[in-house]
C-alpha positions in Angstrom: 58.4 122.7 122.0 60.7 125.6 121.6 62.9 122.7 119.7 60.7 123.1 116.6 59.9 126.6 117.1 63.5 127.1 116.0 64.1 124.8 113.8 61.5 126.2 112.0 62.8 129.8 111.9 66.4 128.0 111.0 64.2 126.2 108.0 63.2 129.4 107.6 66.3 131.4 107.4 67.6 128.7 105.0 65.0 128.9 102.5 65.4 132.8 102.5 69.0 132.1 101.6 68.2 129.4 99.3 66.0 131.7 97.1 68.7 134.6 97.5 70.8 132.4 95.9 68.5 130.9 93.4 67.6 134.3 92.1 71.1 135.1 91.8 72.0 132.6 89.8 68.4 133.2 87.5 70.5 136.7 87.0 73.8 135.5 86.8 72.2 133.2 83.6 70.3 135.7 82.2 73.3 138.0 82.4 75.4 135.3 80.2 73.0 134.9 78.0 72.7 138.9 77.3 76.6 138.8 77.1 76.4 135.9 74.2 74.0 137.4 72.0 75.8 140.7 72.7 79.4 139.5 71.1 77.2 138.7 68.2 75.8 142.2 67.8 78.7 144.1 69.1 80.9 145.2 65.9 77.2 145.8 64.5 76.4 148.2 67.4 79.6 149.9 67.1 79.1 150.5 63.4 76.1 152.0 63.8 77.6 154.4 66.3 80.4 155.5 64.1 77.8 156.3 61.7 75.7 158.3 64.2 78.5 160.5 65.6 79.8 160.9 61.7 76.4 162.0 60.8 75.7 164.2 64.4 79.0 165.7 63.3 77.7 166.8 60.1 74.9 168.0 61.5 76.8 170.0 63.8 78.5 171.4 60.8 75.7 172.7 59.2 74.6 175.0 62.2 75.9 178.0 61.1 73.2 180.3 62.5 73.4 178.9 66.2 77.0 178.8 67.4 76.1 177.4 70.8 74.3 174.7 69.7 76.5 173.7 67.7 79.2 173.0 69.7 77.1 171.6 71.9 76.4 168.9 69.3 80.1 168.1 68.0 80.6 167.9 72.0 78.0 165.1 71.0 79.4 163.6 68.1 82.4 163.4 70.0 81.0 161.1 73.1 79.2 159.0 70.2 82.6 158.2 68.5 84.2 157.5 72.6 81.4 155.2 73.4 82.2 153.5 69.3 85.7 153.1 70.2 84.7 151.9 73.7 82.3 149.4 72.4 85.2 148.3 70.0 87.9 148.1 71.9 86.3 146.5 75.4 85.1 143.0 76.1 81.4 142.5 76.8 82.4 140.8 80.5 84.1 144.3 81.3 81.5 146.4 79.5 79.2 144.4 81.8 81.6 145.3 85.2 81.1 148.7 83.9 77.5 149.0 83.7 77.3 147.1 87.1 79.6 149.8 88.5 77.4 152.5 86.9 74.5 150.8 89.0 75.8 151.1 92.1 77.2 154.6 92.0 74.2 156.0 90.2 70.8 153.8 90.5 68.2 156.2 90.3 70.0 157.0 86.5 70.0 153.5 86.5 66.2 153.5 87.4 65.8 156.0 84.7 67.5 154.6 81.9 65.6 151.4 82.8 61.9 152.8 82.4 62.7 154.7 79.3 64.2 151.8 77.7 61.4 149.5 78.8 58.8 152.3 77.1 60.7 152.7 74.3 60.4 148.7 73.9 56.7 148.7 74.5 56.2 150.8 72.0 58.1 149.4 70.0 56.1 146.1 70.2 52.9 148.1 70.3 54.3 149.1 66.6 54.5 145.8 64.9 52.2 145.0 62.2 49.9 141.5 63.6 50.5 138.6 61.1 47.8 138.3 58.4 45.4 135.0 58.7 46.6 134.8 62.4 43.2 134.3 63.6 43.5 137.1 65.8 41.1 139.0 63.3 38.1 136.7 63.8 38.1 136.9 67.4 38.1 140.3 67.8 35.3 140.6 65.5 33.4 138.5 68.0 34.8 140.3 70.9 33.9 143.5 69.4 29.9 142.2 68.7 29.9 141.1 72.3 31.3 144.4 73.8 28.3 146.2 72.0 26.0 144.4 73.4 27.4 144.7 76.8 27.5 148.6 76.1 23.6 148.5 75.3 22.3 146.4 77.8 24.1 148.3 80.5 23.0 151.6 79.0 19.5 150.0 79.7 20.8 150.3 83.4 20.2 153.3 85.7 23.3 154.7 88.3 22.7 152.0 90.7 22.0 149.2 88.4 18.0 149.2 88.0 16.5 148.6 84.0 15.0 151.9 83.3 11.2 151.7 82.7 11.7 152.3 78.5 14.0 149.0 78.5 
């Protein structure tokens, strides 16, 4: 009997390992996939932050009134056209090393960067126009006839759930 007891905690112990592993490699895909469709967007990407450091520096230049600001802001510019040149000049598999690096050194950052990113995406989505004739439209007609009926009858219902006497 205490044969099978630990075999089973061995089966056990395996199967931990085997998922360990399983979700690693679930990562370790997902990961190449994010570098592949990253080298396609990646001179893009640095583009666009050439052109927001040239334009931060402008901006910077224009500040005439506040002095500390404004240096301040070309400080900016100036990371804006490092992390262009970076983004340039690196490969994705070591910009990747880096950002894994970055992790582990700093995770609550990491945590941070995370949740405002996923916010900023949600609203994102939450922005998109829905597709005409998708058929989304009638059903929330429907939905919205139902849910004013639900609203009446249950303001026909006292605290604790009784039909008041004018029902």
């Amino acid at each position: 009997m205490a044969k099978s007891t630990k075999a089973g905690s061995y089966g056990h112990h395996k199967s931990a390992n085997g998922s360990h592993n399983g979700s690693r490699r679930v990562f370790d895909d997902v990961l190449a996939l994010a570098e592949t469709l990253a080298r396609g967007r990646k001179d893009y990407g640095a583009d666009k932050l050439h052109s927001l450091a040239s334009s931060t520096r402008e901006f910077a230049a224009s500040m005439t009134d506040l002095p500390n600001l404004r240096v301040q802001v070309a400080s900016a510019a100036e990371s804006l056209e490092g992390l262009a040149e970076y983004v340039t000049h690196t490969d994705i598999e070591q910009m990747i090393g880096d950002a894994k690096t970055f992790a582990r050194r700093h995770p609550l950052a990491t945590l941070t960067i995370t949740v405002a990113a996923g916010m900023a995406a949600g609203r994102f989505m939450r922005r998109q126009p829905a597709k005409a004739g998708s058929g989304r439209r009638t059903g929330s007609r429907r939905s919205t006839a139902s849910s004013g009926r639900k609203r009446v009858a249950q303001s026909r219902h006292g605290i604790n759930g009784k039909v008041h006497a004018n029902a």
